[in-house]
Each structure stands twice: as C-alpha cells, then as structure tokens.
C-alpha positions as YAML, in Angstrom:
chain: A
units: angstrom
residues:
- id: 1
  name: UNK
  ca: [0.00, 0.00, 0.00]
- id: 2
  name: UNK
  ca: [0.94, 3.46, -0.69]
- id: 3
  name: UNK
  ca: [0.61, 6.34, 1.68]
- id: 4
  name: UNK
  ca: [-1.63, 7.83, -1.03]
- id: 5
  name: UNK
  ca: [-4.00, 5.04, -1.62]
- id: 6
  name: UNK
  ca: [-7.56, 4.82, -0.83]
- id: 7
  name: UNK
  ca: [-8.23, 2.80, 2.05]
- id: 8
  name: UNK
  ca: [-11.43, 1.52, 3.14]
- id: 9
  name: UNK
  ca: [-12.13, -0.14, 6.32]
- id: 10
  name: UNK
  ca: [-15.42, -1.85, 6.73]
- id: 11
  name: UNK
  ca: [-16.41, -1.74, 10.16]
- id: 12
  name: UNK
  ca: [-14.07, 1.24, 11.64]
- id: 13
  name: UNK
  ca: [-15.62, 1.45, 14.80]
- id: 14
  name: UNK
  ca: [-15.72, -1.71, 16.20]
- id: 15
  name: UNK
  ca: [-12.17, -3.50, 18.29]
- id: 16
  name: UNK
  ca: [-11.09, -4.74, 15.33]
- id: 17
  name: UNK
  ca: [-11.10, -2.32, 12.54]
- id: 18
  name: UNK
  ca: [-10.66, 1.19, 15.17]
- id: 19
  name: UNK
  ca: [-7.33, -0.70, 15.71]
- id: 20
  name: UNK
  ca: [-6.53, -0.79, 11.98]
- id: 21
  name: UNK
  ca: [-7.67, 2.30, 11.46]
- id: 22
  name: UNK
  ca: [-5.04, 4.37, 14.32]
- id: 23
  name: UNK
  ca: [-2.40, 1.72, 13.30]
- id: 24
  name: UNK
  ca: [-2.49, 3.14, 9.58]
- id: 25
  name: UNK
  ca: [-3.28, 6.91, 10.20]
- id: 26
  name: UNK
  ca: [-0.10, 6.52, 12.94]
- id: 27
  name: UNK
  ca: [2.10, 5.10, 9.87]
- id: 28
  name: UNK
  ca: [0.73, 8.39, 7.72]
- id: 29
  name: UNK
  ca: [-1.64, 6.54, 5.50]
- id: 30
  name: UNK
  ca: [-4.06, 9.41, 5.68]
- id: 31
  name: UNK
  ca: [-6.84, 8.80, 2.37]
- id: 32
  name: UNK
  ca: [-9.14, 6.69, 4.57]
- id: 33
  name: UNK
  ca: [-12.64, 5.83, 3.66]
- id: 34
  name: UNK
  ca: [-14.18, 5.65, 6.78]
- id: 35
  name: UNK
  ca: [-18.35, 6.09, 6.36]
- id: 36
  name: UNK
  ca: [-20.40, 5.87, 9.57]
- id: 37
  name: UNK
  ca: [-23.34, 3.41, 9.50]
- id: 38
  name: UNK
  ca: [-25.98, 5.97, 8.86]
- id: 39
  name: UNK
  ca: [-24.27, 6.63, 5.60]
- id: 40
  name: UNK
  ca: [-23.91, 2.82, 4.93]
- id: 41
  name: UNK
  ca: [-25.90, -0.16, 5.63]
- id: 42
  name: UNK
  ca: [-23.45, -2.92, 4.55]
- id: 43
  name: UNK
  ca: [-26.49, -5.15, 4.50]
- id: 44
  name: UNK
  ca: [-27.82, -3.72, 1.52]
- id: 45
  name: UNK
  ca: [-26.53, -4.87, -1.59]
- id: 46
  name: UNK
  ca: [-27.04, -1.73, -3.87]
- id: 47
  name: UNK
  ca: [-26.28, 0.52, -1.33]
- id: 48
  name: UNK
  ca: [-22.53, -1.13, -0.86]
- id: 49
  name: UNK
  ca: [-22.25, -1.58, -4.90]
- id: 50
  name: UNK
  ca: [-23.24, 2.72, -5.00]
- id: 51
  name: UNK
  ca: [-20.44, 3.25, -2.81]
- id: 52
  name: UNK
  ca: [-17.79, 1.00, -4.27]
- id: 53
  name: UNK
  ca: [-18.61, 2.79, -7.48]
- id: 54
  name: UNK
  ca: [-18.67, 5.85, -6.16]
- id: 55
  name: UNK
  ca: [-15.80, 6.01, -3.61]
- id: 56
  name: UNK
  ca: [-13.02, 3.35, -5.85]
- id: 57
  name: UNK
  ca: [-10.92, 2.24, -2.98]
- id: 58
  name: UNK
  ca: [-7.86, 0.63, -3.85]
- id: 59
  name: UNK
  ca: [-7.51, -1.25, -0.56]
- id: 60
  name: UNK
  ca: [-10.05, -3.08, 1.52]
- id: 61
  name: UNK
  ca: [-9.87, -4.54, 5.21]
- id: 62
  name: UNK
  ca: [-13.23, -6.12, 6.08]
- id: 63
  name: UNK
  ca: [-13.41, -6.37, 9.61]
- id: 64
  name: UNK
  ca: [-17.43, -5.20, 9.53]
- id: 65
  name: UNK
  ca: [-18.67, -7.92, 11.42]
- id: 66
  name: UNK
  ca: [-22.09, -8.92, 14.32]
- id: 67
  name: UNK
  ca: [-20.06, -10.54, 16.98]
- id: 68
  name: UNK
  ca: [-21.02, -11.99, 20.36]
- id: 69
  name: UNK
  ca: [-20.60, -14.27, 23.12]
- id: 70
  name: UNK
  ca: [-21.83, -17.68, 23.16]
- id: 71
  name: UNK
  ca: [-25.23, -16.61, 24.34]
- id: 72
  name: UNK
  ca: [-25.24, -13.94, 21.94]
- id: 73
  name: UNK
  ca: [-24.47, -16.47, 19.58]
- id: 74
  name: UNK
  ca: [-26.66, -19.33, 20.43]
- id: 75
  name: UNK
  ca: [-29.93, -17.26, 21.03]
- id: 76
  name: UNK
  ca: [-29.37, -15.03, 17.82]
- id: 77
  name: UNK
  ca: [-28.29, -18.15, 15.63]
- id: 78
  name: UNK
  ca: [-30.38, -16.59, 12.46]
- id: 79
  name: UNK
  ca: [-29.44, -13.25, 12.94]
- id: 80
  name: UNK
  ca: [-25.72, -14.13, 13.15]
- id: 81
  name: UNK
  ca: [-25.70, -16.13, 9.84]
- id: 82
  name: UNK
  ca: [-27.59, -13.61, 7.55]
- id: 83
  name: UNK
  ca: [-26.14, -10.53, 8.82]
- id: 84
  name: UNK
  ca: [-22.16, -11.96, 8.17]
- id: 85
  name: UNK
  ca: [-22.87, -13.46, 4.81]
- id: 86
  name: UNK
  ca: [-24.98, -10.16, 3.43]
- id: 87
  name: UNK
  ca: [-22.34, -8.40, 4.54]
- id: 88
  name: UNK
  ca: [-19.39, -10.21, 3.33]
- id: 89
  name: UNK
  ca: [-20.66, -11.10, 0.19]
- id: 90
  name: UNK
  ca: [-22.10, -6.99, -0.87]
- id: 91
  name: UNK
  ca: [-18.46, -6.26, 0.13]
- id: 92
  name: UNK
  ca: [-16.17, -8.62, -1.50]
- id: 93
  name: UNK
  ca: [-18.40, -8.90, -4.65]
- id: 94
  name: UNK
  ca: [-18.39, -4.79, -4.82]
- id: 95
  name: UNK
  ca: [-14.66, -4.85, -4.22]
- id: 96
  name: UNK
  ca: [-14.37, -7.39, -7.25]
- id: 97
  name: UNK
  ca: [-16.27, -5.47, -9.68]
- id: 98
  name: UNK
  ca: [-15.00, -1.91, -8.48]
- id: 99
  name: UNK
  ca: [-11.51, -3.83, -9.57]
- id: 100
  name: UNK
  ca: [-9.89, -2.96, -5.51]
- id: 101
  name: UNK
  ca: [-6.26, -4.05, -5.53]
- id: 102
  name: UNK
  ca: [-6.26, -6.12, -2.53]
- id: 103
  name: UNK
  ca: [-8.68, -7.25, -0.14]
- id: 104
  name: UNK
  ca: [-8.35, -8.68, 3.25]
- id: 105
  name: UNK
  ca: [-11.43, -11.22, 5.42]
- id: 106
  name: UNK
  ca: [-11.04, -11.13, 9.22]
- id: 107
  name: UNK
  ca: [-12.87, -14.40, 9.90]
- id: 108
  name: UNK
  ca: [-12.75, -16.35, 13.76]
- id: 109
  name: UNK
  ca: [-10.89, -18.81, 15.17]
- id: 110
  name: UNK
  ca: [-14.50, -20.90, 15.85]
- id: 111
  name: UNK
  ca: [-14.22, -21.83, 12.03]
- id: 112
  name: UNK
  ca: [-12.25, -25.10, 13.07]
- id: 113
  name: UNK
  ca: [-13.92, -28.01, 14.30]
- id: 114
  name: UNK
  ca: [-15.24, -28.31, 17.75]
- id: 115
  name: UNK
  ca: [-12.74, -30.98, 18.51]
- id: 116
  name: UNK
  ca: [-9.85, -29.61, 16.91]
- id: 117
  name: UNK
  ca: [-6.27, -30.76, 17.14]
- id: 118
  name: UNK
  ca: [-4.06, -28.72, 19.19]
- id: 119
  name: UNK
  ca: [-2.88, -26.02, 17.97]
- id: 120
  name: UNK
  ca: [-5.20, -25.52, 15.33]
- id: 121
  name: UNK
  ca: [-3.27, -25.58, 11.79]
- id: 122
  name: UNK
  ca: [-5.36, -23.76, 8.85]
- id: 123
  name: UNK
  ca: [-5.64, -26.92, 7.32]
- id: 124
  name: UNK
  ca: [-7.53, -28.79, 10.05]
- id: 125
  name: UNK
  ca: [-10.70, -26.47, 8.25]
- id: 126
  name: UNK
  ca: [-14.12, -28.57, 7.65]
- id: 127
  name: UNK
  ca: [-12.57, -31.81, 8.86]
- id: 128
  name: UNK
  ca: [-15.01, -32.22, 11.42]
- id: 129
  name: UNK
  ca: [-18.31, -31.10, 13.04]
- id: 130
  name: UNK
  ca: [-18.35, -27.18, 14.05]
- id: 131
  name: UNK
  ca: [-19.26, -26.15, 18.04]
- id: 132
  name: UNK
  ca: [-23.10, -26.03, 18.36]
- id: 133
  name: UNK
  ca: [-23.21, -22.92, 19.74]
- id: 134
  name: UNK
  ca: [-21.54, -20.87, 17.47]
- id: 135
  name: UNK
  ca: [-22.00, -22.71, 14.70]
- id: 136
  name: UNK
  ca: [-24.50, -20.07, 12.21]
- id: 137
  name: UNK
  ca: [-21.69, -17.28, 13.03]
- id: 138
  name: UNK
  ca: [-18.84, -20.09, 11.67]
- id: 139
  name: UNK
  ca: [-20.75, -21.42, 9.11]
- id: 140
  name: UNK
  ca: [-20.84, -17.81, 7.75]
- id: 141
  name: UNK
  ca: [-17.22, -16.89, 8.25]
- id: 142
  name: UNK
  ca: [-16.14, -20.01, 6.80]
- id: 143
  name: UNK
  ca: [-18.30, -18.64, 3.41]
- id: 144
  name: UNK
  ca: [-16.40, -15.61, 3.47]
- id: 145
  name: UNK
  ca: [-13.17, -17.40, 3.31]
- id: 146
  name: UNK
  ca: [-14.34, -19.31, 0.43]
- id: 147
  name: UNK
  ca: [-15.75, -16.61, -1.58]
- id: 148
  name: UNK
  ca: [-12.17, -14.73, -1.23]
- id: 149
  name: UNK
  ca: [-10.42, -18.00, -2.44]
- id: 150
  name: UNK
  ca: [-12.89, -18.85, -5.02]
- id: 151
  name: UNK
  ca: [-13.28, -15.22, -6.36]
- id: 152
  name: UNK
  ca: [-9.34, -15.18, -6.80]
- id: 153
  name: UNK
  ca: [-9.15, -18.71, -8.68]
- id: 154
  name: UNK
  ca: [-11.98, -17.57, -11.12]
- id: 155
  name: UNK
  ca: [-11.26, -13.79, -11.08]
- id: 156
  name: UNK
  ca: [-7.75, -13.88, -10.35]
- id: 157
  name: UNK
  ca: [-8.42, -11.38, -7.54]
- id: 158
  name: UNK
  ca: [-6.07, -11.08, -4.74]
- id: 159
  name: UNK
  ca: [-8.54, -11.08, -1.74]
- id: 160
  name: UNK
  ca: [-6.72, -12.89, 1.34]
- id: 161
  name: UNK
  ca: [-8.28, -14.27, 4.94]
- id: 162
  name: UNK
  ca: [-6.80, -14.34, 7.87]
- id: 163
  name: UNK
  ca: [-8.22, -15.85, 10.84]
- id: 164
  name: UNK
  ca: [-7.29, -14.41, 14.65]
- id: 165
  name: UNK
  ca: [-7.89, -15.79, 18.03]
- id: 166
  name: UNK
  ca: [-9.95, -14.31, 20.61]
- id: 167
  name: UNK
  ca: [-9.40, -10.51, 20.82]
- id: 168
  name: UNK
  ca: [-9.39, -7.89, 23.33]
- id: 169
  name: UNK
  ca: [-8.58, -4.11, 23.49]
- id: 170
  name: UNK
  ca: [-9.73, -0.31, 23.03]
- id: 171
  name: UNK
  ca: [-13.54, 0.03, 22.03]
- id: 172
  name: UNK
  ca: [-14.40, -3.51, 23.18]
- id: 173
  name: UNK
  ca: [-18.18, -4.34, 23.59]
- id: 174
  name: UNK
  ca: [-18.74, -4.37, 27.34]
- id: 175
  name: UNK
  ca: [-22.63, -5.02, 26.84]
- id: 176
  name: UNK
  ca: [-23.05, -8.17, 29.24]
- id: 177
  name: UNK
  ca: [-26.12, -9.31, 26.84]
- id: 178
  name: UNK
  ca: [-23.45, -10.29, 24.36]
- id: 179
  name: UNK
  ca: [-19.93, -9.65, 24.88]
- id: 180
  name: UNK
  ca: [-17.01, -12.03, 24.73]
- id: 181
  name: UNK
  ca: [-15.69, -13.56, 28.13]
- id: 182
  name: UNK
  ca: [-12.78, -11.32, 28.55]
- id: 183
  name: UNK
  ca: [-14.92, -7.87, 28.21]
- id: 184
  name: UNK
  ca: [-17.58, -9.25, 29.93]
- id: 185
  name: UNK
  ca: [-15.16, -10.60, 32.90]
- id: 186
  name: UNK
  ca: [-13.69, -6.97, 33.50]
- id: 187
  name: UNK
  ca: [-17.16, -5.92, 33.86]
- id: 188
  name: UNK
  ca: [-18.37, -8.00, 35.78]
- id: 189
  name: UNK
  ca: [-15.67, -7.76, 38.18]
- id: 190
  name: UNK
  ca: [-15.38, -3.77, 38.59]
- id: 191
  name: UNK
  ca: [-19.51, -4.17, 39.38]
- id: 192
  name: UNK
  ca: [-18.94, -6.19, 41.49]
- id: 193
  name: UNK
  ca: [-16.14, -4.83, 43.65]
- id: 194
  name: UNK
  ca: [-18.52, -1.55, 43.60]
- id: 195
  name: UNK
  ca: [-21.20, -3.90, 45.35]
- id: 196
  name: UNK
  ca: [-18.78, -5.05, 47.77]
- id: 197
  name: UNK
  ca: [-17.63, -1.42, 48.50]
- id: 198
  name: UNK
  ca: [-21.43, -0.23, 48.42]
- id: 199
  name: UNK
  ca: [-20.64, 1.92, 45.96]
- id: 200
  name: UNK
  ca: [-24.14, 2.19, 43.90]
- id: 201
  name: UNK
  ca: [-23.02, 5.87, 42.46]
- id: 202
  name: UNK
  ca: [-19.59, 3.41, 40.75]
- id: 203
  name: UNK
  ca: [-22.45, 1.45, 39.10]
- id: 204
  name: UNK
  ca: [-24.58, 4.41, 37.81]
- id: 205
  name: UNK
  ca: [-21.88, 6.08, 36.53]
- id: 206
  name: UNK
  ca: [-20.61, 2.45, 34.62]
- id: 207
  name: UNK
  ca: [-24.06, 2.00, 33.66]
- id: 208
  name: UNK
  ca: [-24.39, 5.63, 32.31]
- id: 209
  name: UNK
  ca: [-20.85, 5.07, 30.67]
- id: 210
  name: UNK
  ca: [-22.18, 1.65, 28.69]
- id: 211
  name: UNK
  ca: [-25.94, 1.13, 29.26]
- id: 212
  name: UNK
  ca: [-27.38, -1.72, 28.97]
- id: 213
  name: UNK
  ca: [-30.91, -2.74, 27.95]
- id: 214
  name: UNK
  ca: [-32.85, -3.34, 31.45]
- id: 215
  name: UNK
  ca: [-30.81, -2.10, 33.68]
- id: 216
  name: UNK
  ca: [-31.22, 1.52, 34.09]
- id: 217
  name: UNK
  ca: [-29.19, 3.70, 36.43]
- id: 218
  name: UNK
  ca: [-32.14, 5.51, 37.57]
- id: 219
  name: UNK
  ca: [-33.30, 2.79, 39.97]
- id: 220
  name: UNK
  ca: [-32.50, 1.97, 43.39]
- id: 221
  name: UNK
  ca: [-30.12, 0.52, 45.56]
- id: 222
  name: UNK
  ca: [-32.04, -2.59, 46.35]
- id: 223
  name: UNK
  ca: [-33.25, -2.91, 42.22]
- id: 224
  name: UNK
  ca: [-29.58, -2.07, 41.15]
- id: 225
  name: UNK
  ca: [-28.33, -4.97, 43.07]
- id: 226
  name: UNK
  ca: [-31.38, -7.11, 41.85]
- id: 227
  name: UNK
  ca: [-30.81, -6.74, 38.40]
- id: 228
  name: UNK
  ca: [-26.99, -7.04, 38.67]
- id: 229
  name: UNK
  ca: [-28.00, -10.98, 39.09]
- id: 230
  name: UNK
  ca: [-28.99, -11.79, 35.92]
- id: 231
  name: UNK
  ca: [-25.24, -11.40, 35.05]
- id: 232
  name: UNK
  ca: [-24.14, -13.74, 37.41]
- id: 233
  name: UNK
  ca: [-23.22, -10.78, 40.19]
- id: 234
  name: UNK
  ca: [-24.81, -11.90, 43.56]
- id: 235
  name: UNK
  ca: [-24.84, -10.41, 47.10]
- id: 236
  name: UNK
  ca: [-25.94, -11.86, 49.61]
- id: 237
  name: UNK
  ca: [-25.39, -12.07, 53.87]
- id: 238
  name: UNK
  ca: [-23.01, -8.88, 53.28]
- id: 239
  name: UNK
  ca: [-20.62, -11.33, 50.78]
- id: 240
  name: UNK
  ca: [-20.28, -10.87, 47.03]
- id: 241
  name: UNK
  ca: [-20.19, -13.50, 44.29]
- id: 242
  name: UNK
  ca: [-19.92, -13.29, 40.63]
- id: 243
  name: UNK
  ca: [-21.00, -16.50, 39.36]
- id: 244
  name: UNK
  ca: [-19.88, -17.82, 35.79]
- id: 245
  name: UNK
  ca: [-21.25, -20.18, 33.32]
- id: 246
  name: UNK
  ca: [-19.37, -23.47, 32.62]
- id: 247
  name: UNK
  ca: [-16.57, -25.26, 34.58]
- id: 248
  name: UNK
  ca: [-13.48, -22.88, 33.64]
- id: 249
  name: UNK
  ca: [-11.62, -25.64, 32.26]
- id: 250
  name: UNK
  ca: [-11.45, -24.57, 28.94]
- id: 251
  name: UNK
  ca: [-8.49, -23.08, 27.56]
- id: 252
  name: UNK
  ca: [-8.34, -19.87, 25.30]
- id: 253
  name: UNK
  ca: [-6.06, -17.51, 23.57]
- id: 254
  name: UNK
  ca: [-6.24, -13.79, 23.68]
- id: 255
  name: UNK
  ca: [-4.80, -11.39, 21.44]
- id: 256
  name: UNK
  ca: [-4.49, -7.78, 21.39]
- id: 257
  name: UNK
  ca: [-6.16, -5.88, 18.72]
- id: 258
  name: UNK
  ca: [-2.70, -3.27, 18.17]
- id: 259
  name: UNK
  ca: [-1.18, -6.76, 17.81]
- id: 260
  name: UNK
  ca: [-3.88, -7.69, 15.47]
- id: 261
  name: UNK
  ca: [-3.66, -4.15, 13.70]
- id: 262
  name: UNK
  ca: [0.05, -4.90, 13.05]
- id: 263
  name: UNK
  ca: [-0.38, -8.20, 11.81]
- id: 264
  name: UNK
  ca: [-2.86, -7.27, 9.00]
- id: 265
  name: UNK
  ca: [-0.97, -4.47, 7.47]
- id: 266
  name: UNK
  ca: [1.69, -6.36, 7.76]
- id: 267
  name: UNK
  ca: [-0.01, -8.97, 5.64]
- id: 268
  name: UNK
  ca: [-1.47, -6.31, 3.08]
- id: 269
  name: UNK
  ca: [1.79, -5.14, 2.52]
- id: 270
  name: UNK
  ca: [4.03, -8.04, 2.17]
- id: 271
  name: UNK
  ca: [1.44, -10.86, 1.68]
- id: 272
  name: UNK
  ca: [0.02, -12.40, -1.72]
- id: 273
  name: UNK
  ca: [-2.72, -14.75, -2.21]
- id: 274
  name: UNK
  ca: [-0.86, -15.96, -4.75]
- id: 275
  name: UNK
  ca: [2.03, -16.11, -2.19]
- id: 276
  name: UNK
  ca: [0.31, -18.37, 0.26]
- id: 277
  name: UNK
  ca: [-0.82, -20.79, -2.63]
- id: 278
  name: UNK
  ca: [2.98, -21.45, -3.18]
- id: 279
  name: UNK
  ca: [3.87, -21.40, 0.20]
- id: 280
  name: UNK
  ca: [1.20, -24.65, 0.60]
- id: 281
  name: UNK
  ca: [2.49, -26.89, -1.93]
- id: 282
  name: UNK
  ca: [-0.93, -28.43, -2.63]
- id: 283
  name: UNK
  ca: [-2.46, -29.73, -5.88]
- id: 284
  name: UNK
  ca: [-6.16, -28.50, -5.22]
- id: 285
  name: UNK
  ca: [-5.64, -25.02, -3.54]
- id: 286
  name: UNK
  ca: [-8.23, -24.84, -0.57]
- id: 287
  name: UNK
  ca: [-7.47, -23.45, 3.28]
- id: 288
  name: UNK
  ca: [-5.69, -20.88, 1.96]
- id: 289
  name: UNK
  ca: [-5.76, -18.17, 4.95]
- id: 290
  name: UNK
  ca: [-3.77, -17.41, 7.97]
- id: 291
  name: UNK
  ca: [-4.07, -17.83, 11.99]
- id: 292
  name: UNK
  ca: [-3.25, -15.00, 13.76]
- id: 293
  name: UNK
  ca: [-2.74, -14.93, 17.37]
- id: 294
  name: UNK
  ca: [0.13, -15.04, 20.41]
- id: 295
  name: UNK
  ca: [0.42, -18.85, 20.44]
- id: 296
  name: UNK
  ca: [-0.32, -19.27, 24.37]
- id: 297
  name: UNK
  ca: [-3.35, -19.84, 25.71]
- id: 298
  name: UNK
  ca: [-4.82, -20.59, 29.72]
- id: 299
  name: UNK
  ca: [-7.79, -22.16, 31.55]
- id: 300
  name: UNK
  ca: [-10.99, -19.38, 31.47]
- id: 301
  name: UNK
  ca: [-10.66, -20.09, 35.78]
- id: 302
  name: UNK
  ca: [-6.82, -18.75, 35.20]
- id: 303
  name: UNK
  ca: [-8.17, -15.83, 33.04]
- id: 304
  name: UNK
  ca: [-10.80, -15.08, 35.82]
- id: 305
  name: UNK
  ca: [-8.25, -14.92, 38.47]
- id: 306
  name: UNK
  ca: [-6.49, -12.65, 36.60]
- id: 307
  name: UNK
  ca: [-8.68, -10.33, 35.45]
- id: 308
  name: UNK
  ca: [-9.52, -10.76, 39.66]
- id: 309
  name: UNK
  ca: [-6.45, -9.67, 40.51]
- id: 310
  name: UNK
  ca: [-6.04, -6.40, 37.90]
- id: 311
  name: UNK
  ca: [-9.71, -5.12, 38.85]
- id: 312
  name: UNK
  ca: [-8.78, -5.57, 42.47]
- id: 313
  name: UNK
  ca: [-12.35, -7.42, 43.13]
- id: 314
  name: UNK
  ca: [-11.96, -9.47, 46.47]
- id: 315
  name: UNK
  ca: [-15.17, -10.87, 46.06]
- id: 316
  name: UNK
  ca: [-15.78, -14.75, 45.28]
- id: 317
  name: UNK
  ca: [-15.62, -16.45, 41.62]
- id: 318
  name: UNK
  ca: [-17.89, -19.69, 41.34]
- id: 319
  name: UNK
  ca: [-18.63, -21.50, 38.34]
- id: 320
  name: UNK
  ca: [-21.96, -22.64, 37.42]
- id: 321
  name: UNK
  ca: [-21.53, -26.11, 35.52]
- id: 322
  name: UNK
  ca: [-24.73, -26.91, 34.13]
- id: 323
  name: UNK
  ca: [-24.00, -23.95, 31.47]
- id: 324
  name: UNK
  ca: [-22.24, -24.88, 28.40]
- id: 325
  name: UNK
  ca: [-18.51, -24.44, 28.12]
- id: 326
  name: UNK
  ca: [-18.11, -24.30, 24.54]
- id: 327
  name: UNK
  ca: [-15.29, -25.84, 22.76]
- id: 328
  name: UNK
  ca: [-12.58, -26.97, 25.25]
- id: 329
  name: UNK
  ca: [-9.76, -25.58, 23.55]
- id: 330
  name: UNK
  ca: [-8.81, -23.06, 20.78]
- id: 331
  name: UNK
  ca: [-5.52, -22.22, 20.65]
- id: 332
  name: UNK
  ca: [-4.03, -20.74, 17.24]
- id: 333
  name: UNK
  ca: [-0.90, -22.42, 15.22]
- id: 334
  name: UNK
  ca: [0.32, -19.60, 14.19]
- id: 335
  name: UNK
  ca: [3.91, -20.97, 12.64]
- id: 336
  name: UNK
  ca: [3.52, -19.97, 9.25]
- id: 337
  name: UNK
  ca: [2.72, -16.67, 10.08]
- id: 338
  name: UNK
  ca: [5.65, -16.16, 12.56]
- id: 339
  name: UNK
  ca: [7.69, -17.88, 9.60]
- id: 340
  name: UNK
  ca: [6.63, -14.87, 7.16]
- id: 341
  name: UNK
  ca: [8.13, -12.45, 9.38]
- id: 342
  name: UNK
  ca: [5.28, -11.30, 12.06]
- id: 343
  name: UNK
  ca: [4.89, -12.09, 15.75]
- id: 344
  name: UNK
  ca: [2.84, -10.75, 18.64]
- id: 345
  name: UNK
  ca: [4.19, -8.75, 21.28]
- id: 346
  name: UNK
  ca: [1.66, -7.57, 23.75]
- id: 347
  name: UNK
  ca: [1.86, -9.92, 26.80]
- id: 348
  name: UNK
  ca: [-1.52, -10.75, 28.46]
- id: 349
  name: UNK
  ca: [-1.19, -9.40, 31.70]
- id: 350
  name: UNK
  ca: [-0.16, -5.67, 30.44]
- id: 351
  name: UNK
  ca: [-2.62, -5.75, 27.87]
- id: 352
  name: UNK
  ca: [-5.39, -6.21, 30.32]
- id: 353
  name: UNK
  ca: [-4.20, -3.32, 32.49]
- id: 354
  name: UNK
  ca: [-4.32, -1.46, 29.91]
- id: 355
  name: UNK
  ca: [-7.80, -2.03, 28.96]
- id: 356
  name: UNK
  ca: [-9.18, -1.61, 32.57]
- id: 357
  name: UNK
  ca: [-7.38, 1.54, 32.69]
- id: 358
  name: UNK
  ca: [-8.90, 2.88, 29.73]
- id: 359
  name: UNK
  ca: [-12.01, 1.03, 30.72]
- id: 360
  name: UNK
  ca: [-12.32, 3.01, 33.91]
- id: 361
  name: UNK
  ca: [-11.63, 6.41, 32.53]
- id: 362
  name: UNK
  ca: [-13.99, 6.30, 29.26]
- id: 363
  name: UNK
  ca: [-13.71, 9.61, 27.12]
...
C-alpha cells in the first residue's frame, strides 16, 4: 500500500477495525474511507455496490462484522448467519467489480472443528463437526473465506483471509447481553467490587458510561443490586459473588487488537494470495488463509483470576456447571505466520491493564 491510496475499512468502529484504522493513520496513510453506518448499511446490496462505485478504494480490510458471546451467539443463531454473509458477500463482490487491488477477510478462530487438534493448523478447516453454539456465526465466516479463495481462482483477484484468536482491546463491547468472556469478565468484576464497596453511584456512573438494555441507572439501591444478578453478580449475607457459566476448564487464547492491527498491514503489505498458494504446496488449492494470534493460551478459571487480581475485586468467583462451556480448547498455530516475518508482542497481563485503565476512565 501506498501512503496515497484509498483505504477503506469496513467496520471502523468496532475493536477490530478502530485498531486498523489508528495503526495506519499513525504510519501516515491518511486517504481513509471511513463512512459511519448511517451513511452505509453494509447489508444492503445496492447501497454497498453505489459506494464502491462511487468512492473506488484501492484497498479493503473487512473487519465489519455482528459478533457476540456464546449466548449472543446461540440465542441469535439466524441473525448471526444472515447478517455476516450479506455483509461479506455486498463487500467482497463490490470490491471485485469496483476492480480494488487487494482485499483482506477477518474471519474467527471458531471456524475449526469443535474438537480440533491442538494447535489448530489452517488446514484442520471442515474436517469435522463445528461447536453447536456458534456454529451459524462459523458457518458464515467459513463462506467468506471461500468466496475470497474462489473469487481469486476464477477472477484472479487477490482477496486474502486471515483468521485471529480471541481478541481484546480499546472500544471492546462491554454489553453483558453479548460480549465475549474477557470484556464481559472486566465488567463483571469492577460491578462487582462496587457492590462489595457499596458503591451504587460506581455502578450508575458504569451503567451511564455503557448502558445496557434493562438495567437503568435511575433505579435503586435494592433494584440495582437485583438486576446485577442476571449477570451472574450476587450479594448476599453482606458477601459478594460473581457466578460464571461453565466449569473454567477450557483453555483460550487472547490477542491484542494493536497486535492484530500490526499483523494485517503487515499482511497487506508483504502478503500475496498468490504467495500463500505457493507457500502450501498443494495440488487442489483450498485453506488458503492465515491464523493469527500469540500462540499461548490458559484455563478461562486462570483468566478469571487474573482479570480478579487487575480489577482488584476481592469478592468470590464460582462457576456454574450446568452452562455450556463451549469448545474446550482453541488455541491458534500460528507458525507460518511467525515464519513470514510477524509475531505478537503484547503480553496478556499488560494488555489487560491497559484495557481496565482505559475502561475506567472512558472519554
């Protein structure tokens, strides 16, 4: 990419693509096409075509994506599948007849199999049944990987996918009706340490800061503390308790999303489709994208204690079994991308004091 080239990123205002957007305005690459969503519904198919015609970007990350939790995920199972896939396909089809140099796909590391070997190589893909839970929001990321590699071996296009772990960082989705486990631990953690200080003003003001549907800061001390249980945040007998779903066996990988941010310009700028074709060796060309993540993972109990000990919450953690746990592990092989010339840098720990700093001074 040229400093001069226009840029679009699909979905600037979510974790993913804010990150690639600062990352790229920080290296000076200044011509970004950035439209809010009231200027663009991605889900409509003339509306995206209007703007790729209008606006000609050269370069496109697609990192527009509805993302949630597991419960998100399982209760929303239709909404999850047709959003992604209208949104994927108006974009890469647009950015195929609008002639865009490059494309790059930000799929999810739930594409593999629920029962994945460890670590998960790109071409362990469709070898085996997908997580229940989560499986509409795969099945749909999975198609967007396709269409890039099928669009480039009919089109010759050069539209790549890369697939990262779980990630965390700067404009997160703290929304406990459908965030991911490390968001929603930090939150559930700094309410909770204001119950156990009585501090019901520290919950208004974090419920004025990121409201949440039901839960309105307006209402007592005795409703605040009532509602704060359908999240799993209990007190009771003067002692506090944030209770979480599953067993906390399972073991996940975290990534940063500046780490993330590097790694995809980094593969924009020195990374071919035609590149990782080679690189594989293979007579029929399929699995052709790229894990991204830190390589390390830990037990969801060893990321609660954690996230414990950065909040400062000296309340109880109890896990509530009969919920599901999801897939027991996901953790990233990301050799061939570390073999390319990219590795992550941003160490759990740090990267989660970061966030809870930022988290507890919102701008």
């Amino acid at each position: 990419m040229q400093k001069s080239d226009r840029i679009y990123i699909a979905g600037h205002k979510g974790l993913v693509g804010s990150a690639i957007t600062r990352h790229l305005q920080n290296a000076g690459y200044l011509n970004l096409i950035l439209p809010e969503r009231s200027e663009l519904d991605l889900i409509n198919q003339k509306e995206v075509d209007d703007f790729f015609t209008k606006e000609k970007p050269d370069y496109v990350f697609l990192a527009a994506a509805k993302v949630g939790g597991i419960m998100a995920n399982n209760t929303y199972r239709a909404d999850f599948i047709y959003e992604n896939l209208q949104i994927q396909n108006n974009i890469i089809h647009a950015a195929w007849k609008s002639k865009v140099k490059k494309l790059l796909f930000l799929g999810s590391s739930c594409i593999y199999p629920r029962d994945c070997p460890q670590p998960m190589k790109e071409e362990y893909l469709l070898t085996a049944p997908l997580e229940y839970t989560n499986e509409p929001y795969a099945v749909a990321k999975i198609a967007g990987m396709k269409m890039c590699e099928s669009y480039n071996l009919q089109y010759g296009t050069d539209f790549i996918s890369v697939m990262p772990t779980n990630l965390y960082g700067p404009n997160d989705n703290y929304n406990l009706h459908g965030s991911h486990v490390l968001p929603a631990l930090i939150r559930k953690m700094h309410l909770a340490q204001c119950l156990v200080e009585n501090n019901f003003n520290g919950i208004r003001e974090d419920l004025k800061a990121r409201p949440m549907v039901g839960i309105e800061p307006g209402l007592s001390d005795e409703m605040l503390q009532k509602s704060l249980q359908e999240f799993g945040i209990f007190k009771e007998n003067n002692k506090v308790e944030v209770r979480l779903w599953g067993s906390g066996k399972p073991r996940r990988e975290f990534l940063h999303s500046d780490d993330l941010a590097e790694a995809v310009i980094f593969v924009m700028n020195n990374i071919s489709f035609a590149d990782v074709v080679k690189e594989r060796g293979e007579k029929e060309v399929r699995n052709t994208h790229l894990n991204i993540g830190f390589g390390e993972d830990l037990s969801i109990s060893e990321l609660a204690e954690m996230v414990k000990e950065v909040v400062g919450y000296s309340g109880a953690i109890n896990w509530d079994a009969s919920k599901p746990d999801g897939t027991f592990r996901k953790l990233m092989d990301v050799s061939r991308l570390n073999q390319l010339g990219w590795k992550a840098r941003i160490n759990l720990t740090d990267g989660i004091r970061e966030v809870y700093k930022a988290y507890c001074n919102p701008s």
